[in-house]
N, C-alpha and C positions, 0 to 999 in steps of 0.2 A: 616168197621164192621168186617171184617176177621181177623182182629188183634185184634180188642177187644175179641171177643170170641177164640181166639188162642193162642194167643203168652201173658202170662202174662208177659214178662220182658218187650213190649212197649205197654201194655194194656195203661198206664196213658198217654201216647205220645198221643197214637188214641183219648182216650176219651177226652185229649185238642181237637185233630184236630176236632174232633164231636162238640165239646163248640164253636168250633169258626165258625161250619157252621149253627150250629143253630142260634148264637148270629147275624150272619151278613146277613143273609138271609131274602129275601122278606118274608110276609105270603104268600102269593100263592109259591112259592121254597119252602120255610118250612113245606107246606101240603102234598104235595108229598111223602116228607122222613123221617116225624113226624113218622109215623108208624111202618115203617124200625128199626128207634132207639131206637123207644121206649121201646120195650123189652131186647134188652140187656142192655140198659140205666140202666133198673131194674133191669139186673139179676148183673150187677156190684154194688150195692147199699147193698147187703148184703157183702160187700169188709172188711175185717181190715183194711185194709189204708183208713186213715181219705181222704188224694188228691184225691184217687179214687172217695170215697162217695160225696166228696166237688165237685168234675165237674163232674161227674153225674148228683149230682143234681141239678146245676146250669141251664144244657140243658134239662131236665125235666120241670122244673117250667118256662121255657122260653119255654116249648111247651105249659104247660098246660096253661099259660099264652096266646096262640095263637090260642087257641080249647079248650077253659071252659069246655063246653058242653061235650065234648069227654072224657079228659085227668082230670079235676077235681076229677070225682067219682072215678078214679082208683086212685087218690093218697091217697082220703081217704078211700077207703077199702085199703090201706098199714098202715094205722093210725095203724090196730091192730095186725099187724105183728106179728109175735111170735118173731123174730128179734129185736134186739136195735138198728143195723145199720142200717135199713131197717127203721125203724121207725124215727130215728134220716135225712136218707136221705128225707123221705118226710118231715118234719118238715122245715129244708134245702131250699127245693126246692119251698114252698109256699112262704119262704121269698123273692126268685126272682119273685113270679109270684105279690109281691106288687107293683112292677114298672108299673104298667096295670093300666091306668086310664079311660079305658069308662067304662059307666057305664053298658052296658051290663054284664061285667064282674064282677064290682062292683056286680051286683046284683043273679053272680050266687054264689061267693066268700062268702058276707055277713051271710049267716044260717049255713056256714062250720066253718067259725072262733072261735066261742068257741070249736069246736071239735078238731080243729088242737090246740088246745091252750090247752086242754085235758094233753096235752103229760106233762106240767109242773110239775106235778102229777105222770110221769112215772115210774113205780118200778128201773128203770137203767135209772138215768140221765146221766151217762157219757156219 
């Protein structure tokens, strides 16, 4: 985490090494340090490099994927970011959290999907 917030010339090294401890880690390991990341997860998500925004968000939507309830509402209050990167990263990061097939999640997911699908419509689609 000291690199991502430090050193921009291995900022994109760390934030793989982050993608891969999220991606491999148990839910109970991932609860732990869900919280840790997740703010600078964000604050790299208004990035110009597209790699940065792309695994950022990868390990976003595979938290909020792991903690609906928690990480959900925070991606969409980013919905209306004054940001494009920023908006473009949660857009991003909901398409990893589709890999989640219980239905718990299903059911917190389902009333946000037109919102997140909102962005189609956004004044900067680049």
């Amino acid at each position: 985490m000291q690199i991502v917030q430090t050193d921009a010339t291995r900022r994109l090294l760390a934030l793989h090494a982050i993608k891969e401890v999220v991606s491999n880690c148990s839910h109970g390991q991932l609860e732990t340090v869900a919280e840790v990341v997740w703010t600078p997860l964000f604050e790299n998500s208004d990035n110009s490099e597209e790699a940065t925004r792309n695994v950022a968000s990868a390990s976003l939507g595979k938290l909020a994927a792991i903690n609906p309830s928690r990480y959900l509402g925070q991606l969409r209050a980013k919905l209306h970011d004054r940001s494009p990167a920023v908006r473009a990263t949660v857009l991003s990061a909901m398409r990893y959290t589709l890999a989640d097939i219980s239905s718990e999640y299903d059911d917190q997911l389902s009333p946000l999907v037109p919102e997140f699908l909102s962005l189609m419509n956004d004044q900067d689609l680049v």
